[in-house]
Structures are given as structure tokens and as C-alpha cells.
N, C-alpha and C positions, 0 to 999 in steps of 0.2 A: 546748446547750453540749457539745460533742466531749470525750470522756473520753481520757482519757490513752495508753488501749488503742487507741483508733481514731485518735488522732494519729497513733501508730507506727506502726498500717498506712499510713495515708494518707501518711507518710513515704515509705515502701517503695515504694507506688506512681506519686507523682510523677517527673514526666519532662521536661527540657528537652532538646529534639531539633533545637533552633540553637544549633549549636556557634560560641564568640568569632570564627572565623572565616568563619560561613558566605557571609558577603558576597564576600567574596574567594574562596573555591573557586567560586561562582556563576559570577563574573566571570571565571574559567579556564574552568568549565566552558564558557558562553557562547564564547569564545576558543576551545578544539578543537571544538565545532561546527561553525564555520565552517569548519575544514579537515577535517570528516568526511567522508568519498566514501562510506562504509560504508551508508547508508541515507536517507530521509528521516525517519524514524520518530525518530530522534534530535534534529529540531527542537524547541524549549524557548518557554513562554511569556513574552513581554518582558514590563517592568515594565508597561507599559500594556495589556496583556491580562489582567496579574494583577490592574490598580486596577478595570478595567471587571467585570471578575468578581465583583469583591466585590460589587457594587453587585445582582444579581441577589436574585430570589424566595428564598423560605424555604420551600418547602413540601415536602411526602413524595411522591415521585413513583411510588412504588405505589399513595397515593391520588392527588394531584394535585398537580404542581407548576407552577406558573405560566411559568417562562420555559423549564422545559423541554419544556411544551406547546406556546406558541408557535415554541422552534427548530422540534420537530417539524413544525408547520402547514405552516412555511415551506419547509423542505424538499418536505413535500411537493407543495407549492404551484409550487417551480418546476421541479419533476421532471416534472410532469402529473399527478401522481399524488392519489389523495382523504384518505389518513392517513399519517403517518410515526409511528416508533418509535424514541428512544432506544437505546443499546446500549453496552455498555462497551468492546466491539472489532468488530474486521469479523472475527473468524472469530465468536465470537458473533453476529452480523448476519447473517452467510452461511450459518451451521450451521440459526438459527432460522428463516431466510429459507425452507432447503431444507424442512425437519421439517414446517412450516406448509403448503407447499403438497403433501406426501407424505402418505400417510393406511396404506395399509397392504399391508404390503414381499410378494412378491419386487415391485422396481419397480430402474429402473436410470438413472442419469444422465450425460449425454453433454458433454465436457467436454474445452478441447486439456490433453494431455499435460504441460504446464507449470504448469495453473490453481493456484492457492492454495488452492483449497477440495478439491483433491485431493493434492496434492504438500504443505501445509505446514497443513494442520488434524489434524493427529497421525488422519488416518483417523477426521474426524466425521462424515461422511454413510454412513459402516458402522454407528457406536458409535450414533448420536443418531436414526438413520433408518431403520437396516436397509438401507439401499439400498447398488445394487454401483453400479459407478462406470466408467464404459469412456472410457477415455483417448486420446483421438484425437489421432496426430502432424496437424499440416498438413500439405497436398502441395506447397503453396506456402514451405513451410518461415516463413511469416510469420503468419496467421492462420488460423481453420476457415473453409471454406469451404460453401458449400450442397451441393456435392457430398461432401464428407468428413462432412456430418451425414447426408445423407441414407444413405451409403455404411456408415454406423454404427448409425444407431438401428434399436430393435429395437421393432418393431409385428409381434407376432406372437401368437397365441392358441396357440401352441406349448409346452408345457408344461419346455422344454428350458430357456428364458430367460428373462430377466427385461425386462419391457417398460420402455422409456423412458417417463418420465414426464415429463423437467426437462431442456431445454436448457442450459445453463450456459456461459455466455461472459466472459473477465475485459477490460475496458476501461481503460486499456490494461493490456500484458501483457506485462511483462518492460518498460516505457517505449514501446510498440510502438501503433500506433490501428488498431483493426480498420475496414476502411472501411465508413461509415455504410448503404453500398446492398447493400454483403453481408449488415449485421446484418438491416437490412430483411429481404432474403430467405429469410435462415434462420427470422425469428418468423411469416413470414406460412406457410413449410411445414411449422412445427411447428404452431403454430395451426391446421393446415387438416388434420392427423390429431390435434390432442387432445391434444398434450404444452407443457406448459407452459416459459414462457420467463425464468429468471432473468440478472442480471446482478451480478457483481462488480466495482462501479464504485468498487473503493477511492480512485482515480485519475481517476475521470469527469471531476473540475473537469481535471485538466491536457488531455482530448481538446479539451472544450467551451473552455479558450482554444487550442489551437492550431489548432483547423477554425472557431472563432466561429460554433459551431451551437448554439444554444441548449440548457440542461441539460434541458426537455422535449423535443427533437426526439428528441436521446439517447438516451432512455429511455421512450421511448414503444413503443417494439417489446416491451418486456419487462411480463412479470407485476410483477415484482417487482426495484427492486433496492437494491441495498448498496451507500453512500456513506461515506467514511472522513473525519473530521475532521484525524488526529490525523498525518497521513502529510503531501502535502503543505501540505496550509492552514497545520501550524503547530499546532494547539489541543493539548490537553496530552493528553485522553483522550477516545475517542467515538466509533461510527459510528451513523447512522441508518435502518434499513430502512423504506422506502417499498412501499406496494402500494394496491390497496383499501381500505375501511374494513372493511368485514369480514375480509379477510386480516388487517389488523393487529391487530382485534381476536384474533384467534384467537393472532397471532403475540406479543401482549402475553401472552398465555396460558400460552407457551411460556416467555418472559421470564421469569416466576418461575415454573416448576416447575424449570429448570436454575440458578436462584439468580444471575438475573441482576437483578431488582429492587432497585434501588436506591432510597436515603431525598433526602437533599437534593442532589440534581444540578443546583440551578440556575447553581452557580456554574460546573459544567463545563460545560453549557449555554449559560452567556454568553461563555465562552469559545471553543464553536463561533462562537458567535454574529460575535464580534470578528474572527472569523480569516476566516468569511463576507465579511464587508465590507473588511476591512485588509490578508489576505496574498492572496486569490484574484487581486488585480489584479496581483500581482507574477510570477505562473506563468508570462506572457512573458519576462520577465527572465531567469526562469531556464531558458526554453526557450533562450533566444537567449545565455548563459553555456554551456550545455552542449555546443551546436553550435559556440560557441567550443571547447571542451576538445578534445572530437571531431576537429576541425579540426587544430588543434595535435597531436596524438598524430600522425594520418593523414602530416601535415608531415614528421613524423621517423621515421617508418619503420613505423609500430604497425601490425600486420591489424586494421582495426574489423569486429569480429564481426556487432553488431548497432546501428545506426544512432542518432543522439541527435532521436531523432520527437518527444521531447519531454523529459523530466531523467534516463534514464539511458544511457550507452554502455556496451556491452561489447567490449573490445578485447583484444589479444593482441600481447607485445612480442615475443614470437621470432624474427620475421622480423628483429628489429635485435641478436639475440643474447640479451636480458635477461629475468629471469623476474621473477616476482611479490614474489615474498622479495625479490629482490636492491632490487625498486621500493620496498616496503614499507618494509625496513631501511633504505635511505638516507631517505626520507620520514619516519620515524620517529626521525633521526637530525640532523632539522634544529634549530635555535635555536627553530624554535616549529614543530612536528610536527608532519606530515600523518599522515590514521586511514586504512586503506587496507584495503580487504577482499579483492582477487584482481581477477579480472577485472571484475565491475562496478564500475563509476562511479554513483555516484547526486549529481546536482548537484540541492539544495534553497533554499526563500527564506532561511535564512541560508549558504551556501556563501560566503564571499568571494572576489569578481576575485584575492587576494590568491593564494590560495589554491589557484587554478585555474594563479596565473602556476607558483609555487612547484612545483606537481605536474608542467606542464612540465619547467622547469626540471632537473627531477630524474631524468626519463624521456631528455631531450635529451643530459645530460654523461654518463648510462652510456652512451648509444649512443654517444658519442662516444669513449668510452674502448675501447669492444668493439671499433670500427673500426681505433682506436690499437694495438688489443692485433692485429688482424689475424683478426678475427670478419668472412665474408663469407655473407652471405644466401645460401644454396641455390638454386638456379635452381629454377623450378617451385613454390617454397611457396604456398600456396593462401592466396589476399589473398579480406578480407570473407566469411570461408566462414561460415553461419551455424549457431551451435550450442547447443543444448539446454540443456546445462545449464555455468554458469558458476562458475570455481573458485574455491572461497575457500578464502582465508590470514586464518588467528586473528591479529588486531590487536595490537600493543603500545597498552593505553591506558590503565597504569598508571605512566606516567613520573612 
């Protein structure tokens, strides 16, 4: 029987965190989704990815969880790979990924100039590794090349430097597919002096359908790599590192000393699971939407930066007079509002046709008004030049 004392706490304590509304903010939420350009990481689980999730195991997945074991299996099963590991994000995937197969630093990692695990891990392969990190532009301006690795690592018994240890390659990279007989080349000449080969495949499923090369052909060059649920398949939270069984054992190791163990994950787990089977066939779709977008900007005057190889474009309106702000604000100014972040475009499985017309639309009547105004393209401006780093404009997404 609850004493009167511990009512009042238990008072104090309770929490209802569905507000009479939440169905309907859902349902907006769901709605600017689909006109989000800003990322894919903003895709949301539908109601039948949440029903199928209930349904999963109950177990503690620092001891053992049932269906987050088998995600794992499976993963690794069609990777080529012998063990896969849960993870709460890909930079925890890629952080534990590196750490595991690092042992002990000065040691250096070779990596383009753009990767994620160098440019947007808040500097984890310094913090968590010890390791330096040497950042190679391409010469081809699109991916690393065998000559740009070879041109970079350091194999030396020289006490000046720090040896390579870890190739690191992101697939794709920036929307971009490194082609499959380069990645070949680079793991068979880092393999052949002793430097191991990671991959950051947050992205992989979009290569594997746009080359229909199987996800073990993929990732067969590599030691070890990181797969993202939660980007484009759709699933709410998760990525899974794949390697060895011994790797992952060592790398489960890792998992909880950085306080990444988790108790019941199986319901995030079936919701990999769902988005496996249910969005992965859709990644055509959205290849073939974004080459739409692409297409249409290109139409009206846009420099495209960087190509739609698969869900992202980067382009550039100034060739038609209009800047990013000017894009953003009338996008944000419609009856039902485009999210717009600068120069990238990210089209995802919820992006709406709707959504893609609308963003034309909005790109088309400023050019057309710049022209009106007596705005004339510059002779010489540099069309498709490709560039590094893409600019962002902070979103209105508090309408």
C-alpha cells in the first residue's frame, strides 16, 4: 500500500509526453518531409514500420538480444562479411570501426578531403584514436585515386611521421560512386604493404542499386565497413559495422567502454529490419526523381556543381542571377513550404514529385523575373565547375 508521502512523489514524477495534438503535428510533420532538400537523415518511420517494430524481441543487447542479433547476422551475411555490430550512429560505427583496428598511435589515416570521419566527427580519430588524419584532395576532382593514395601514405620507418595504417574511403561521397575497379586497386595496394582498408558505406545501399552490384561485391575490398540505416532506407536510428568475427568482437568491446551499449534495441532493430526489405527497393525511385530535379534546374540556367549519380545535386543559381536566400525565402514562403539548405539538394524515399515540381517552380519565375529586371549572365562564367565544399543557409522550419 503506497503511503501518502510516496503518492506525492510519484505525482511529481509522472509524465505524459503525447500531447492532445500529437497526431496532427505528426501528420505536418510527415508533410515538410517530403519537401525537405535539407538531408535524408530527416526521413521518419511510417505507421507500418512503427507496427512491425513492436512486434520484435525483448532482450538486453549487451547481453543478448534476439532480433538485434539476427539484424546483425544478416548484415553481415550480405556484406560478405562473418560478424556485424549494432551501433546508434555511423559516426559511432566509424569512430569504433577506426579505434578497433588501431592499437597504438603515432599511426595516420588516409582519407579524401571531404570524408565524414574527418571533416564532420568533431575530430574522433584524434580524440578516440590518437591517430593523425591526412586529407587528400582528388586530382580527378571526383574520387581518390590509386595514384593520390599511393602519392600520400606514409610507409616509412622514419621517425618524422606517422605511418598509415587505415585507408578510409566514403561510398558514396557527397551522392557521388567511387568506381568499383579503383576501390579494387587501392585495397589490393594497401593490402600488399600492410595498411588496412575501411570503408564508410553510410550510403552503400544507394551504390549497390545504382551499379546492381551486389552489397558483397562492394565491400569485399574492405577490412571493415559501416552501413547507415537511418539516412537513406528510412529506419529511425542505427548503423551496423561489419568485419571479422574477431574484429567485431573486439569492436563490441569498444561499444561499451565509449557507452555505446544498449538494453532493448530490438524494436530499433526491426525497424532496420523493415526499411531492409520495404524502402531499399525504392532508392531507384529516388535516383531517377533527383536526375529529374537536376535536369530541371540545368533547364533554367543553374551551374550544376556536382552531378545527381544518385540522391544528391549540388548546384549554383548565379549564372541566372539568384542566390540561395533569395531560393530559400520564396520556397519558404509557399502555401506549403519548401526546407532548403543552400547548395545541396538531398532527394530521399519520402521527397514528393510534388515537391520537386514546386522547387522548380520557384527557381524558374526568379530567373524569370532577373531577366525581366534585366539581369544578363556574364560571358565566361564557369558552368559544372566542381566544388569542395557546399554552402549552407540556416532553414526556416519553425513556420
Amino acid at each position: 500500500m503506497a503511503t501518502a508521502a510516496f503518492s506525492s512523489i510519484a505525482d511529481t514524477v509522472k509524465f505524459d509526453i503525447l500531447s492532445e495534438t500529437h497526431a496532427l503535428e505528426n501528420a505536418k510533420k510527415r508533410k515538410e518531409i517530403a519537401r525537405t532538400f535539407i538531408s535524408d537523415t530527416v526521413t521518419v518511420p511510417t505507421e507500418d514500420m512503427y507496427a512491425y517494430a513492436t512486434l520484435a524481441t525483448l532482450g538486453d543487447d549487451v547481453y543478448f538480444e534476439p532480433s538485434s542479433a539476427a539484424l546483425e547476422a544478416h548484415i553481415a551475411k550480405i556484406t560478405g562479411k562473418e560478424a556485424g555490430l549494432y551501433l546508434p550512429s555511423g559516426t559511432a560505427s566509424n569512430q569504433i570501426g577506426l579505434r578497433t583496428h588501431l592499437k597504438q598511435p603515432p599511426y595516420s589515416i588516409i582519407c579524401d578531403h571531404r570524408a565524414h570521419i574527418h571533416k564532420y566527427e568533431a575530430g574522433g580519430a584524434a580524440f578516440h584514436s590518437g591517430a593523425a588524419v591526412i586529407p587528400v584532395i582528388p586530382s580527378n576532382k571526383h574520387h581518390l585515386t590509386l595514384q593520390d593514395v599511393k602519392d600520400n601514405i606514409i610507409i616509412s620507418d622514419d621517425g618524422h611521421f606517422a605511418p598509415t595504417e587505415i585507408v578510409a574511403l566514403e561510398n558514396t561521397l557527397n551522392g557521388t560512386i567511387i568506381p568499383q575497379e579503383e576501390v579494387i586497386a587501392i585495397s589490393e595496394y594497401a593490402h600488399s604493404v600492410g595498411v588496412k582498408m575501411h570503408l564508410d558505406g553510410a550510403r552503400i545501399w544507394h551504390v549497390a542499386a545504382e551499379t546492381e552490384m551486389p552489397l558483397s561485391e562492394l565491400c569485399a575490398p574492405f577490412d571493415s565497413v559501416s552501413l547507415c540505416l537511418s539516412k537513406g532506407l528510412g529506419a529511425p536510428v542505427g548503423s551496423v559495422l561489419v568485419g571479422t568475427k574477431e574484429f567485431i568482437a573486439k569492436a563490441r568491446r569498444f561499444r561499451k567502454l565509449f557507452g555505446g551499449g544498449m538494453r532493448q534495441t530490438g524494436i530499433l532493430a526491426a525497424a532496420g529490419a523493415y526499411a531492409l526489405t520495404h524502402n531499399f527497393p525504392q532508392l531507384p525511385r529516388v535516383h531517377a526523381l533527383a536526375r529529374r530535379l537536376e535536369a530541371g534546374l540545368e533547364e533554367i540556367g543553374c551551374a550544376i556543381l556536382s552531378r545527381a549519380e544518385t540522391c544528391m545535386i549540388f548546384y549554383d543559381p548565379t549564372p541566372i542571377g539568384v542566390t540561395f536566400d533569395e531560393i530559400g525565402n520564396r520556397g519558404s514562403a509557399l502555401p506549403e513550404p519548401l526546407f532548403l539548405g543552400g547548395s545541396r539538394l538531398v532527394v530521399h524515399i519520402q521527397t514528393s514529385e510534388a515537391a520537386v515540381d514546386d522547387l522548380l517552380g520557384v527557381v524558374r519565375v526568379l530567373a524569370e523575373e532577373k531577366r525581366a529586371a534585366g539581369f544578363v549572365k556574364p560571358e565566361g562564367q564557369a558552368e559544372s565547375a566542381f566544388k569542395d565544399v557546399y554552402v549552407r543557409r540556416v532553414p526556416k522550419i519553425d513556420k
